[in-house]
C-alpha positions, 0 to 999 in steps of 0.5 A: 492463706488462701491466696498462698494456696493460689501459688505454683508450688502450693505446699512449697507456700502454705509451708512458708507462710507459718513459718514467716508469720513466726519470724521477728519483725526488722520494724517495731520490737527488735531482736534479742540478739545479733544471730537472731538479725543474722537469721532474719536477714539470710532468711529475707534474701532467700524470699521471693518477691510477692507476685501476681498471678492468674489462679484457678481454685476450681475446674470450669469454663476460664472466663467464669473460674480465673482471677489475678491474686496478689501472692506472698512472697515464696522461700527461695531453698538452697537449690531452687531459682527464682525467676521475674517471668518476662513473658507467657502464651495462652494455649489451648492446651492451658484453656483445657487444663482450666476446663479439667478436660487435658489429660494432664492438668494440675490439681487446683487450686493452680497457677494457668500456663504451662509455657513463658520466659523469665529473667532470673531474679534470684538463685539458692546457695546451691546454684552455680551455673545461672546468674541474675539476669540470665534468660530461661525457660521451663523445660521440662514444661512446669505449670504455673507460667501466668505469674509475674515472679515462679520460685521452682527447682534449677533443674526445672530451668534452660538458659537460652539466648538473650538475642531470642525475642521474648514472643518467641522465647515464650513460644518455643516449647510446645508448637515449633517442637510438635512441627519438628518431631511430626517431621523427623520421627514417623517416616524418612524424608529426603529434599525434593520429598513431600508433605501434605498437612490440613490446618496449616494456618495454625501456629504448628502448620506454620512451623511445619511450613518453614521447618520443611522449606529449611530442609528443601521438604516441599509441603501441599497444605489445606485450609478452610473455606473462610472470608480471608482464604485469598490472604491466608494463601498468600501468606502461607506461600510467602512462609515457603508453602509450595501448594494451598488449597482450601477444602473446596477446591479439594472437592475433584474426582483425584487430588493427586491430579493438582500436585503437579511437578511435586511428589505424592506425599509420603507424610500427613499432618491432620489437627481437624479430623472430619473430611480435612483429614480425609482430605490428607489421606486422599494426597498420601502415597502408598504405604503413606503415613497420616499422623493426627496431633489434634482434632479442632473439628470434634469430628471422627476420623472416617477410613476406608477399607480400600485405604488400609487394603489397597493403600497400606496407609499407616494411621498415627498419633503424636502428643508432644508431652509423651515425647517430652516425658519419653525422651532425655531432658538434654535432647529436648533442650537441644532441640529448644536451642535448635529452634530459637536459631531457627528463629534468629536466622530469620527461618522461622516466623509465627504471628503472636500478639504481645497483651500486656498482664493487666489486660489478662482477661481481654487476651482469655476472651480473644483467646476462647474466641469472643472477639473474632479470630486474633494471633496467639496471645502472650501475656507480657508481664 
């Protein structure tokens, strides 16, 4: 039982398994009757496959609270959907639901993961419109990702396009969608306009780079002082960055006087907090807007009183599961597919490492940082 207790849908499993244990066995005594075979059989097609999974029964740091179980079959109801996940990121939004720091986090003992891609294994009698073989996706996001077989309900899932590369598919959910609504939902922009955003190597400042360039939205982007910074650079240009500059070269008297030909920017994009954010402030227009989705340096946000005063700079957050949870399941799937053409046209790129299941562990050290800085890591199952 306690390894039914480690499954995604939990109560879904602990149901199960009496009733599982109650059924007649097809090796060994036989049943009284044919309608009791039927039974068995109609039953076992509507079972899952036993899975793998990485679980948590309690909070803490997830080097010392995870482990990979082996997990009993789970029923397959008329209108759920059984799904052989193909691939799954770890986030740090996932290392923070294990350390119980996220806001939202399940209730342990869980599944890690929250994103990933499956192949459809399975459906219920009542499912018309998936198939086996079909490729989706958790949308909303569902937490539970880091298995190799999840039975949740159709209305959980997206069908996307088989062309998607399954290092993006798995990706699609969480950091292209937070580059694309910081763009679209806080001020107007227009081509030849700009952006000035710190942590741009980050997976997010990526896509905030190549979905800015898409819609002729030039971008200035800081980075930190660090060996590889000549790299970074250069790398980041080749995505489409109009201007990078480590915080260093930042240190001048007026940083507008290094825009040259571009315009002040009417947007800012802060993941550090600290002296990068004021970084940002410092490039941004009058009556600019700063919008802060993360704070990677534990540091507060300092303001001057002559930025609100003499600026009239607008300070805002964004979490994308408020979006998420604010907006019509159909609009945040058709971003979803908006994105995944991005990346088949080639217009939108992201480094990931693909590890496989069995290397779980050596993919959780590279991704809490024990092993020197390393891509995104997906686990592919």
């Amino acid at each position: 039982m306690a390894l039914g207790r480690a499954t995604a849908s939990s109560r879904t499993l602990a149901k199960s398994l009496p009733l599982l244990s109650r059924l007649p066995k097809l090796s060994g005594a036989q049943p009284r009757s044919a309608r009791a075979l039927g039974f068995v059989r109609a039953f076992s097609a509507l079972v899952s496959p036993p899975s793998k999974a990485v679980v948590y029964e309690q909070q803490g740091s997830p080097d010392a609270v995870t482990r990979v179980v082996e997990v009993p079959p789970v029923l397959v109801k008329e209108n759920d959907v059984c799904a052989r996940m193909l691939a799954a990121p770890i986030n740090p939004s996932d290392i923070n639901s294990i350390e119980g720091v996220y806001p939202v986090r399940p209730q342990v003992p869980a599944v890690g993961g929250r994103e990933g891609v499956g192949k459809v294994h399975l459906v219920g009698s009542a499912v018309k419109d998936l198939s086996p073989g079909d490729w989706v996706i958790p949308s909303p996001l569902s937490f539970g990702t880091w298995q190799t077989y999840i039975v949740k309900d159709r209305s959980v899932w997206q069908k996307i396009d088989k062309d998607s590369p399954i290092e993006y598919a798995s990706t699609i959910s969480i950091n292209p969608p937070t580059a694309l609504r910081m763009l679209e939902d806080f001020t107007s922009l227009e081509p030849g306009d700009s952006i000035v955003q710190n942590g741009a190597t980050s997976m997010v400042g990526r896509c905030v780079i190549q979905i800015a360039k898409s819609r002729s939205i030039r971008s200035i982007n800081i980075i930190r002082d660090r060996a590889g910074s000549d790299e970074a650079k250069e790398t980041l240009k080749k995505l489409g960055a109009d201007e990078v500059f480590t915080e260093s070269q930042l240190e001048v008297k007026n940083v507008k006087s290094l825009l040259g030909d571009l315009k002040e920017p009417a947007l800012g994009l802060n993941c550090v907090g600290g002296n990068a954010a004021s970084l940002v402030m410092k490039f941004l227009r009058q009556g600019g807007t700063m919008v802060t989705y993360g704070g990677m340096s534990k540091k507060p946000i300092t303001v001057s009183t002559s930025s609100f005063i003499f600026k009239d700079l607008s300070l805002r957050g964004f979490w994308l599961h408020k979006w998420l949870s604010s907006n019509d399941i159909t609009e945040c799937r058709r971003m979803i597919d908006h994105l995944l053409e991005l990346v088949r046209n080639g217009k939108l790129k992201y480094e990931t490492e693909l590890v496989p299941f069995s290397d779980f562990h050596i993919a959780l050290d590279k991704s809490l940082g024990k092993l020197g800085s390393h891509p995104k890591q997906v686990l592919k199952f």
